[in-house]
C-alpha positions as CSV (number, residue, x, y, z in Angstrom):
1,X,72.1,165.8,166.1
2,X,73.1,162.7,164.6
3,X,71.2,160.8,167.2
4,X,68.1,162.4,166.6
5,X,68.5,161.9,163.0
6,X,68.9,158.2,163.3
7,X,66.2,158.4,166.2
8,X,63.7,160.5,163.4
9,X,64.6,158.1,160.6
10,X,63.6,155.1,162.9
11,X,60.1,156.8,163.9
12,X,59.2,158.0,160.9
13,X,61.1,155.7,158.5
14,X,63.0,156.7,155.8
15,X,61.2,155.9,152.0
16,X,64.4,156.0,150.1
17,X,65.7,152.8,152.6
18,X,62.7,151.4,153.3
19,X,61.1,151.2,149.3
20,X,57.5,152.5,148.5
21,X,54.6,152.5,151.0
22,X,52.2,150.0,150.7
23,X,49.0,151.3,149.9
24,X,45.8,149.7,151.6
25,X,44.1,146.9,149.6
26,X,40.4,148.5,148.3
27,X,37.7,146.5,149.1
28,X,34.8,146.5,146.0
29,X,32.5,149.3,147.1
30,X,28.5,148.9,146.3
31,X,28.7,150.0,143.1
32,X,30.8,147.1,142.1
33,X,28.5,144.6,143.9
34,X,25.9,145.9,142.3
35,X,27.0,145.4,139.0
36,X,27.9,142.0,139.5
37,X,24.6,141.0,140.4
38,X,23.3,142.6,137.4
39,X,25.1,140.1,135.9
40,X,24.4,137.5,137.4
41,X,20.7,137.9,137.2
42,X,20.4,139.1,133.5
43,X,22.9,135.6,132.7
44,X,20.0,133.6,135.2
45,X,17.1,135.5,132.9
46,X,19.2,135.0,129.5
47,X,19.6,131.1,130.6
48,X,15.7,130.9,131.4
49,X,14.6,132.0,128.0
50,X,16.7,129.8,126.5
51,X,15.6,126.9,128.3
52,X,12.0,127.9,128.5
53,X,10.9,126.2,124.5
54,X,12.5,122.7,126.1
55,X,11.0,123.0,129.7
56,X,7.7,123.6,127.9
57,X,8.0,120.8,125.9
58,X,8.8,118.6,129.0
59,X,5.8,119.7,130.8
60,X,3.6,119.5,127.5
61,X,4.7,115.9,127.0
62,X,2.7,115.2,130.5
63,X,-0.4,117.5,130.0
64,X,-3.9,115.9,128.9
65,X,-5.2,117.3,125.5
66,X,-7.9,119.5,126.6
67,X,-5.0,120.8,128.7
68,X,-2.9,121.4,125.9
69,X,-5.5,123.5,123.8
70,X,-7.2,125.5,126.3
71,X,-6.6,129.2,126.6
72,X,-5.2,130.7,128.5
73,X,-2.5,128.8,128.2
74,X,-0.6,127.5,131.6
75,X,2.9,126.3,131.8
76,X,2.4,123.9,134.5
77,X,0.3,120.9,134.0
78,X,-3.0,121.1,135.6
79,X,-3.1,117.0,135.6
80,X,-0.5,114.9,135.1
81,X,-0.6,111.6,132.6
82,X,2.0,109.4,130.6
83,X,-1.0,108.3,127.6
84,X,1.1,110.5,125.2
85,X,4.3,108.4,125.6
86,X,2.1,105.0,125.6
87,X,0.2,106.7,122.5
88,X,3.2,107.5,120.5
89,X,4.6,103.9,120.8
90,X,1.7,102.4,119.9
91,X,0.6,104.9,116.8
92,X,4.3,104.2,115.1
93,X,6.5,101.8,115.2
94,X,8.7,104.1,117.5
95,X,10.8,101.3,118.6
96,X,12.3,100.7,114.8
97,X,12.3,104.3,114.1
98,X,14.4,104.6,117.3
99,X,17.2,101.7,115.9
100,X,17.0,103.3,112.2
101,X,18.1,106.7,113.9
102,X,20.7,105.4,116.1
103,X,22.2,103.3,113.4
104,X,21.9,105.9,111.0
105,X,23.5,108.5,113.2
106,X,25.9,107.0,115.1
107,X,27.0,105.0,111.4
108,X,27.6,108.3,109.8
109,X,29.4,109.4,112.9
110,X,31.8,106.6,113.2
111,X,32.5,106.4,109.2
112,X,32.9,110.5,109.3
113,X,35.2,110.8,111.8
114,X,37.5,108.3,110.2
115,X,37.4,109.5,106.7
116,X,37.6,113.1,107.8
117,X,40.7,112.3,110.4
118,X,42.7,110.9,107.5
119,X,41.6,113.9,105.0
120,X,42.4,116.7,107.9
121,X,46.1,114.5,108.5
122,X,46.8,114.3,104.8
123,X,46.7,118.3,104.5
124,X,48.1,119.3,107.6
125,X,50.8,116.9,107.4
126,X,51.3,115.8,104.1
127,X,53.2,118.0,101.9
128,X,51.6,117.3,98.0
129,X,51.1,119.5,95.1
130,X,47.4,121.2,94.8
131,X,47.1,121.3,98.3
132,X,45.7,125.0,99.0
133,X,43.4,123.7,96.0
134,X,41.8,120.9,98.1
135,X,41.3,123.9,101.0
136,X,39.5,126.1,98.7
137,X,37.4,123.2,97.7
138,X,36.4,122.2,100.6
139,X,36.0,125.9,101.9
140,X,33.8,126.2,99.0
141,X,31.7,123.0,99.9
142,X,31.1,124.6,103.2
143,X,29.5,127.4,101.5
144,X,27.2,125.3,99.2
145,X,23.7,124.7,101.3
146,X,23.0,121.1,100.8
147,X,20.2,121.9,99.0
148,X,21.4,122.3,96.0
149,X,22.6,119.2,96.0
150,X,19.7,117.3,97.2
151,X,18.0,116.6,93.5
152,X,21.2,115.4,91.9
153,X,22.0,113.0,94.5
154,X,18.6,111.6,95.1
155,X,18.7,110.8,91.3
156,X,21.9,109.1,91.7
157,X,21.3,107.4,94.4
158,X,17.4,106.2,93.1
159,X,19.6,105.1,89.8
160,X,21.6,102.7,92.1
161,X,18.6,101.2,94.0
162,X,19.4,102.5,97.1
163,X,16.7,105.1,97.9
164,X,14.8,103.8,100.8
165,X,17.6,102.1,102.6
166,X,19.8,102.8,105.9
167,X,23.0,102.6,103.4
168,X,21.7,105.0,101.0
169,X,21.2,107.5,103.9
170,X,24.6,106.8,105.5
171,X,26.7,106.5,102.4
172,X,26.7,110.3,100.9
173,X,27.0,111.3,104.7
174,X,30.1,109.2,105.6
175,X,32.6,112.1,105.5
176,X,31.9,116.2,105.0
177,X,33.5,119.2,104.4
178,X,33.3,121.1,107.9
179,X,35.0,117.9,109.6
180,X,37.3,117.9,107.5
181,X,38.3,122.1,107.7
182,X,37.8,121.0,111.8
183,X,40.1,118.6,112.1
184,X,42.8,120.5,109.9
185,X,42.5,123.4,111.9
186,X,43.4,121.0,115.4
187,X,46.0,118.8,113.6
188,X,48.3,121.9,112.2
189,X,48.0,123.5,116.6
190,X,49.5,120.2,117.2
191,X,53.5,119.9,117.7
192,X,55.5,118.1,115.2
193,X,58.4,116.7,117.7
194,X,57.0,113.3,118.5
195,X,56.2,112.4,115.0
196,X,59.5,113.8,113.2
197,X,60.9,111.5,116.1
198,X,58.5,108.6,114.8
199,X,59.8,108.9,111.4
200,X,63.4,108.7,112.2
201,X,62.4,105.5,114.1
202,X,61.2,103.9,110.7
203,X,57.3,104.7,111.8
204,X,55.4,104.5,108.8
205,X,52.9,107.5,108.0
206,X,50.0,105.2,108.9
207,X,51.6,104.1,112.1
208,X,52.5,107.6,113.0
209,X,48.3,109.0,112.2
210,X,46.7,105.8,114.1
211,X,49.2,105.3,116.8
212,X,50.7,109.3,117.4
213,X,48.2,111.9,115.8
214,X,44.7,110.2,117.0
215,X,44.8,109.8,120.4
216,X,46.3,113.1,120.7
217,X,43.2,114.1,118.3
218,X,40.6,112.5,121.1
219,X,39.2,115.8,122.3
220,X,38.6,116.6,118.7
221,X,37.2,113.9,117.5
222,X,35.0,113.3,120.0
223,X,33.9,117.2,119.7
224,X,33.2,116.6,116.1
225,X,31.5,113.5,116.5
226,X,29.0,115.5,118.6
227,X,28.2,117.7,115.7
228,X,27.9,114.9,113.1
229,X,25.9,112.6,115.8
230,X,23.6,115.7,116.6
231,X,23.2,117.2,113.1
232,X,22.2,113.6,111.5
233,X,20.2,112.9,115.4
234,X,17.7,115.7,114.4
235,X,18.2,115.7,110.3
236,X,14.5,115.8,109.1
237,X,14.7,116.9,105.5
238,X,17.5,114.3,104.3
239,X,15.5,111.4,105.5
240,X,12.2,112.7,104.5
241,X,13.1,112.2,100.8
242,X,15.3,108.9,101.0
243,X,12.8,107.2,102.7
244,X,9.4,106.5,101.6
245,X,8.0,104.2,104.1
246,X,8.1,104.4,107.8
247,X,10.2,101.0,108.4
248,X,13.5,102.5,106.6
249,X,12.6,106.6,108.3
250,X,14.3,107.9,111.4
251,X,12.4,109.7,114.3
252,X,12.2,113.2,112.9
253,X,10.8,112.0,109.6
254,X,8.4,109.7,112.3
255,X,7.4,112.3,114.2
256,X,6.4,114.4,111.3
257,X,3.8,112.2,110.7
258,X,1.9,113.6,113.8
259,X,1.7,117.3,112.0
260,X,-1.2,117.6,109.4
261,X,-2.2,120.2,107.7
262,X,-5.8,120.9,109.5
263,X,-4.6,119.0,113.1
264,X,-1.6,118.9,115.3
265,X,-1.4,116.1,117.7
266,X,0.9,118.5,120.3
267,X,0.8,116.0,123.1
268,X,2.6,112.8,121.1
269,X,4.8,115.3,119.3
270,X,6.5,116.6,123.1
271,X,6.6,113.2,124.4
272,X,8.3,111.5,121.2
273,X,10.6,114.8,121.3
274,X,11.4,114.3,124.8
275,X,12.3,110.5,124.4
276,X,14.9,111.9,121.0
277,X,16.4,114.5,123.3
278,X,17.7,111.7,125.4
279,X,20.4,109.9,123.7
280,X,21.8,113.9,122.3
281,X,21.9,114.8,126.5
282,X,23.9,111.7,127.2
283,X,26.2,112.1,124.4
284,X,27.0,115.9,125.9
285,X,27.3,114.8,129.6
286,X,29.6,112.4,128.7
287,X,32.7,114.1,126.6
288,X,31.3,117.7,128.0
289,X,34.9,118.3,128.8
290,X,36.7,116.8,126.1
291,X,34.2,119.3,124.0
292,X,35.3,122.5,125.5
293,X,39.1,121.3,125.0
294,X,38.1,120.7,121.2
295,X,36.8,123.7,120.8
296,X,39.4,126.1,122.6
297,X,42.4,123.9,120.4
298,X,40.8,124.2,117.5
299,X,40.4,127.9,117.2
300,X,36.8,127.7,116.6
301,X,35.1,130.3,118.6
C-alpha cells in the first residue's frame, strides 16, 4: 500500500509537494494582431497628415508656376526646377535677412537661457521673502498674450531710438516668463545632496549654480533653448513692427513681402520656407535626446 502510494505520488505528482502547475504560456490570438496593426496603421495615417502641409511645401518649392496654379491640383511636380530658390535670393537680400534671423534668434536664446537659469535657481533654491509672489507673477505673465503689450513697448522702445535695430528686437526678448516657470519646475526635481555638500565646502552660491546646478541642468536648457530658438526662428509679428526696412527684418517678416493683397508668389514663398526650416531641423536632430530627458524631468507633459 505504501509503495503504491509513493509509486502514485511519483506518476502523478503530488501538488501540495510539488507547488502550483504551471499553466501554458498563451500566444496573442488574431484578434490581438489585428488590433495592433490597427494601430500601427492609423499612427502611419495620423503621421502622414501631419507631415503632408511640409511635404507639400517641399515639392511646391520645385514646381514651375503654371504648375503651381493649375487645377487640378497634383502633389507631385510635373517638372522639376530650382528658379524659385535662385528667384528668392535675388528679389531680397535673403542672405542678410538670413544673418539678422540667426543673430536675432540664437542672441535671444543665449541671453534667455542665462537670465532665466539664474531666475529659476534663485526660487527653487533660494529661500527669500515674497517668493510665492514672484510665482504668481510670473504665472500671471504666462497668461498675458503679448499682445497687449506690444503698443506700450514699441513706444518705449521708439522713445529710446531703438526701433529698427537687432538690439531693440533682442533686448525685451532676453529672458521670459515660461523659461523661467521651466526651469523652476526642473531645478526643484533635482537633489539637494551635492550642493548642501558644496556649501559646507565654503562653495559660494554662484559657484555652486555655474559649476553644480548647470551642467546637471544641460538637458533643460538645451530643451528650452529649442523653444526660445524656434519661437523667435518663426516670430513674424514682433519683427514686423520693430523693423521698418528690410536690412534690420528677419526672414518671416522677408518672406511676407512675397504675399500681396491681389497676388501670391507661392513658388518663392515654399522655397524661402524650405531654406528657414533648415537651421530649426538641425537644432532638433542634434539635442533630440537631451529634449525628451527635458521634458520627462521637468514634468511638462
Amino acid at each position: 500500500m505504501a509503495v503504491s502510494t509513493v509509486l502514485g505520488r511519483s506518476d502523478l505528482g503530488d501538488p501540495t509537494e510539488q507547488g502550483r502547475p504551471v499553466r501554458p504560456s498563451r500566444r496573442p490570438g488574431g484578434g490581438q494582431r489585428a488590433v495592433t496593426w490597427i494601430l500601427a496603421i492609423t499612427m502611419i495615417v495620423v503621421g502622414l497628415l501631419m507631415l503632408l502641409p511640409i511635404i507639400w511645401m517641399m515639392f511646391t518649392a520645385f514646381k514651375p508656376e503654371s504648375d503651381i496654379v493649375s487645377y487640378p491640383p497634383t502633389l507631385w511636380p510635373r517638372e522639376l526646377t530650382i528658379d524659385h530658390f535662385i528667384d528668392v535670393w535675388n528679389r531680397i537680400p535673403f542672405a542678410r535677412l538670413y544673418v539678422n534671423t540667426i543673430v536675432f534668434a540664437g542672441g535671444v536664446t543665449l541671453i534667455s537661457l542665462l537670465f532665466d537659469s539664474m531666475a529659476a535657481y534663485a526660487l527653487a533654491r533660494i529661500p527669500f521673502k515674497g517668493r510665492a509672489v514672484v510665482m504668481v507673477l510670473i504665472l500671471v505673465l504666462l497668461m498675458l498674450p503679448f499682445q497687449v503689450t506690444l503698443i506700450p513697448l514699441y513706444d518705449m522702445l521708439n522713445g529710446m531710438g531703438l526701433t529698427n535695430t537687432l538690439p531693440g528686437l533682442i533686448i525685451p526678448r532676453m529672458t521670459n516668463a515660461f523659461g523661467i516657470f521651466f526651469l523652476t519646475q526642473f531645478f526643484l526635481s533635482l537633489p539637494k545632496d551635492l550642493e548642501e555638500a558644496a556649501r559646507v565646502d565654503g562653495a559660494s552660491e554662484w559657484r555652486i549654480y555655474w559649476g553644480i546646478v548647470m551642467p546637471l541642468a544641460r538637458p533643460a536648457l538645451l530643451t528650452l533653448g529649442l523653444f526660445h530658438f524656434q519661437y523667435n526662428w518663426n516670430d513674424l509679428l514682433w519683427p514686423l513692427v520693430m523693423s521698418s526696412s528690410v536690412e534690420t527684418s528677419t526672414l518671416p517678416a522677408g518672406l511676407s513681402l512675397f504675399m500681396g493683397q491681389h497676388v501670391v508668389e507661392y513658388g518663392l514663398l515654399m522655397a524661402g520656407s524650405l531654406l528657414s526650416l533648415v537651421p530649426v531641423i538641425l537644432f532638433f536632430l542634434l539635442i533630440q535626446r537631451s529634449f525628451v530627458a527635458g521634458i520627462a524631468t521637468t514634468g511638462l507633459k
